[in-house]
N, C-alpha and C positions, 0 to 999 in steps of 0.2 A: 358314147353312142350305144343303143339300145343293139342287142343281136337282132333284135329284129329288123330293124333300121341296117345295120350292117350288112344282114344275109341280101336287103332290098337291093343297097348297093351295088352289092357282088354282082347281081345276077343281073344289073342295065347292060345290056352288050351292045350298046346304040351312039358310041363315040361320033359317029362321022361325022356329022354334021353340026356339032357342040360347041367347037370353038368360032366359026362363021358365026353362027348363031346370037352367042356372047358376044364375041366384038362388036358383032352390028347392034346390038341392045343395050347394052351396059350404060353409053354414057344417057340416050333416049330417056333409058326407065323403059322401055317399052316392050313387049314380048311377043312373037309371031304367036297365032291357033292354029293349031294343027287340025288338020279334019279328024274328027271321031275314029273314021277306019283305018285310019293310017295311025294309030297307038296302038304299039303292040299286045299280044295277050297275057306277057307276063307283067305290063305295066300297068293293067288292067288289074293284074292280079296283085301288084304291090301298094294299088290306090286302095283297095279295099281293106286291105288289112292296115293302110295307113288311116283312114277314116273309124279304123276301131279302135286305134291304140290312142288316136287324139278327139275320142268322142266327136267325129266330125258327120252332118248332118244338112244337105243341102232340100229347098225348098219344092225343086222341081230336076228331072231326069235332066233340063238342057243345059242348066247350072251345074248340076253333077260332072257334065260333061266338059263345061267349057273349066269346071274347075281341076278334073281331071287331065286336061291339054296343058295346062298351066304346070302342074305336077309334071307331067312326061319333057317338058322343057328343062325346069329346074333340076329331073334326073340327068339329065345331060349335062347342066354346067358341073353337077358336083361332080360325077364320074371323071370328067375331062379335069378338073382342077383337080383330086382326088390323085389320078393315075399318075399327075407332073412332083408329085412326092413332095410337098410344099412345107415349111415350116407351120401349117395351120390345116387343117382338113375342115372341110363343108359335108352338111347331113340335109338330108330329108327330114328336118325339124319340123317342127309343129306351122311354120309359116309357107311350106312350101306347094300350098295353093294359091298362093297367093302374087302377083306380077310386082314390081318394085316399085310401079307406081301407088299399087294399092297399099303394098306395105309402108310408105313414108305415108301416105295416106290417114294409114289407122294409127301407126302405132310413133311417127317421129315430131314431136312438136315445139320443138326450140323454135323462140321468134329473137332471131341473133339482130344485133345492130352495130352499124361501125362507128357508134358512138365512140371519144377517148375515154380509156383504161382510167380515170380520175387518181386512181392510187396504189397501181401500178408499181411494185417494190420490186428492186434488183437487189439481188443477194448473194452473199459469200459461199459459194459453192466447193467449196475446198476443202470444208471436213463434211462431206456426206458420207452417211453409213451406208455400210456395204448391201444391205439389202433392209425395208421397209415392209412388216405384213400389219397391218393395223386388225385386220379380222382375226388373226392368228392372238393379237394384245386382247380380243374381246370388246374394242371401242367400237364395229362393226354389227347391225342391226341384220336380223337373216334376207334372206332374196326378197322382194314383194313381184307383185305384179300389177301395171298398170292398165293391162286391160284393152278395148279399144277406145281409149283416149289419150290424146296426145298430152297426159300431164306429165312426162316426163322429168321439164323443167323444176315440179314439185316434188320428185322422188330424189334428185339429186340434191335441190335446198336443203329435205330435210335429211339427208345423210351427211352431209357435210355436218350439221347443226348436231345429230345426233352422236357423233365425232368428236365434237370440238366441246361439250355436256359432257361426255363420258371419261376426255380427258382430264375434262377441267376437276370435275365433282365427283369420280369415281364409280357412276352408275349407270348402265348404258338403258337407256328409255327412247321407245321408239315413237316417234314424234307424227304429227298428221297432215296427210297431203292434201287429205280433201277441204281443210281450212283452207292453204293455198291457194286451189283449186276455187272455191266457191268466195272465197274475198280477198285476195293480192290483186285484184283487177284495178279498174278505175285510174285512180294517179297514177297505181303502179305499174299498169300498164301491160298486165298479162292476162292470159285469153280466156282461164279456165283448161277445158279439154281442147282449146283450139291452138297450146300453143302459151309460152313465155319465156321467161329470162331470169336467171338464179340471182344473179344480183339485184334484177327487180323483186324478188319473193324476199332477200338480206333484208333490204329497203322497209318491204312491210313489216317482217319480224321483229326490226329495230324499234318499230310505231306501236305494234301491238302483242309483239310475242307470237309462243308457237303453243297448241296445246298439244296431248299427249293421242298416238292414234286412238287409242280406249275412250276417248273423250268425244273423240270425231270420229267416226271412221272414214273409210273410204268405200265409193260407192260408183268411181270409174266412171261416170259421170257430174255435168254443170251439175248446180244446186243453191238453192239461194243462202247466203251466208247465216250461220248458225254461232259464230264465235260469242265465250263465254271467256271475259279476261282472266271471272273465278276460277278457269281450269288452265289457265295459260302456267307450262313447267319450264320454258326455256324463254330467256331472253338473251338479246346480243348488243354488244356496243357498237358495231359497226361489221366491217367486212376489206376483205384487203386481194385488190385484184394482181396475177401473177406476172410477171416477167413474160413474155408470148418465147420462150426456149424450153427444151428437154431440162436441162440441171436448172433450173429457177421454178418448176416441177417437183425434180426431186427432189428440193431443198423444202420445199415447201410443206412437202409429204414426211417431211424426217418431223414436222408438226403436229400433222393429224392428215384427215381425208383430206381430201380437194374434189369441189365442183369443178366438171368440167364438163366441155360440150367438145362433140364429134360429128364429123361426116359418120352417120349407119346405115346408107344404105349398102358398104359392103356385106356389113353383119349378119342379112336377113338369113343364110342358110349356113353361120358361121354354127363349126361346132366343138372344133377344141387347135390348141399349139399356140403361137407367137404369132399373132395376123402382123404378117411382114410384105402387103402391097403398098410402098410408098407412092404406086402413081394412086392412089385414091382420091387426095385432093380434099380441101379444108372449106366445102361448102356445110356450114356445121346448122345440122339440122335435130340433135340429140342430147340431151341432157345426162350426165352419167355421172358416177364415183370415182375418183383415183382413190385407191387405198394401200398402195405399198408397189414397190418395185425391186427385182430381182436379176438373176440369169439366171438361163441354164441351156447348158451345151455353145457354151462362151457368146450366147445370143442373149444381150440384155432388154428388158421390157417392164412395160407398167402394167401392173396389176388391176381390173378396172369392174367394179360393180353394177349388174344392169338393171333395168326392172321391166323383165319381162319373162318372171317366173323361174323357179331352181331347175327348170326342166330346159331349160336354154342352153347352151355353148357350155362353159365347166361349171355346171350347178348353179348357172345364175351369172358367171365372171365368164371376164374373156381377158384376154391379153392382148398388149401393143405393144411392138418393136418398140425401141427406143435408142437416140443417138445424142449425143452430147452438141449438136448444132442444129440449124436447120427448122422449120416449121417441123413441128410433132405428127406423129403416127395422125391420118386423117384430121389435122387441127388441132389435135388433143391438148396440145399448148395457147390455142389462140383466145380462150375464152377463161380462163383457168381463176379460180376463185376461191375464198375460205371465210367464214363467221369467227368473229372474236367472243367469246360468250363473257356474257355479263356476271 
């Protein structure tokens, strides 16, 4: 967390009302407005200098306002979560103008289905290593950011993909989302920025390849398809979906990366520790990376890669609880998937 962010913190002295507040909105999505006069003047004064550290810039003084109401709430949950001394602390991040509707809004765009697992492997969990960093091995490509569009589903494809390349052939090449984005659609059934499914983007890859991001860039927006097979650097023979448990997870990850999808909208104001809310619930609207799992302070978790900038939660990562039973830390078990590279 930034001091500046910290010193913000310190200085909310506005608990009372924070926990009502949260309980009654949490499951909603939805957020009270506060009237303008009733926000204090030190939160007045923590908006503005929040507005300069995240280059933020509103159209009109009434926007300003109602984005600043929005802020004076969110100082509240974190303060109130913050003071209960939690395995995980929440910040006044770069999303906290924003209500949780808006946020699943702009930035969460898994399109999950309870189609069956087709292939679906259970596995010998019995020799897992004691701990998994794949970023720490170098198979791990840096943070990206996706921007406001919900292509998450294609940041997670190609980190898997970029993973399971690195392993295979020694060379870690970061691969392109906005291929995914502007042609996985059609058969394959995913939305561009509106939204898709990691195993439907495996699907495509397996058809056409993946080219290299230098080849495609990304541009955080639809676009009409541009693929060039002459630049395609990755291909895959297929894809192998996980076991829905914590150790058929970790077994998996003793491999490489693993696609997975998560319930985020706990995340929006997550900013560092072990997020250990099991009532969150596995409505999985998020596409992310596993990339290794560990403990510490005899609390074990998965290590998990986002894409919404290094300036997020621990430089881009967050961590999940983790139990040897049970549905996973917000879903993280329910969707779980991996590229066999060709």
């Amino acid at each position: 967390m930034s001091k500046l962010l910290f010193a913000m913190i310190a200085a909310i002295a506005v608990a009372g009302t924070a926990v009502l507040f949260y309980e009654n909105n949490k499951q909603s999505g939805r957020f009270l407005t506060a009237k303008t006069q009733d926000v204090p003047d030190h939160i007045k004064t923590n908006w503005t200098l929040w507005k300069q550290e995240n280059n933020k810039a509103y159209g009109t003084n009434s926007e300003d306002e109602e984005r600043m109401n929005i802020f004076y709430y969110n100082s509240k949950v974190v303060l109130e979560h913050n003071n209960k001394q939690d395995n995980y602390r929440l910040s006044l991040n770069k999303y906290a103008d924003l209500t949780s509707v808006e946020f699943k809004a702009q930035y969460l765009g898994l399109k999950h289905t309870t189609k069956t697992r087709e292939s679906a492997k259970k596995v010998d969990t019995s020799s897992l290593k004691s701990s998994v960093n794949w970023v720490n091995a170098g198979k791990v490509t840096g943070v990206k950011d996706q921007g406001q569009c919900g292509s998450c589903w294609a940041f997670s494809t190609t980190g898997s993909s970029e993973g399971a390349n690195a392993i295979k052939n020694g060379e870690l090449k970061s691969f392109s989302e906005q291929q995914l984005v502007d042609c996985a659609g059609g058969e394959y059934y995913n939305q561009g920025c509106r939204g898709g499914l990691m195993d439907n983007a495996f699907k495509y890859i397996k058809a056409f390849g993946l080219q290299s991001e230098s080849s495609y860039r990304y541009t955080a927006r639809d676009g009409t398809c541009r693929y060039n097979k002459s630049d395609v650097e990755f291909n895959l023979t297929g894809y192998t979906d996980v076991d829905q448990n914590d150790s058929s997870l970790a077994e998996a990850l003793n491999s490489g990366p693993v696609s997975v999808a998560i319930n985020a909208n706990p995340l929006q104001l997550y900013n560092s520790g072990i997020f250990s809310d099991w009532s969150c619930g596995a409505q999985l609207d998020h596409g992310v990376l596993a990339v290794g799992y560990d403990s510490e302070n005899g609390k074990d978790y998965f290590l998990v890669k986002n894409s919404w900038g290094a300036s997020w939660g621990e430089q881009g990562y967050f961590r999940f609880a983790r139990r040897s039973y049970g549905i996973g830390m917000c879903g993280i078990t329910q969707s779980a998937s991996y590229p066999a590279s060709a």
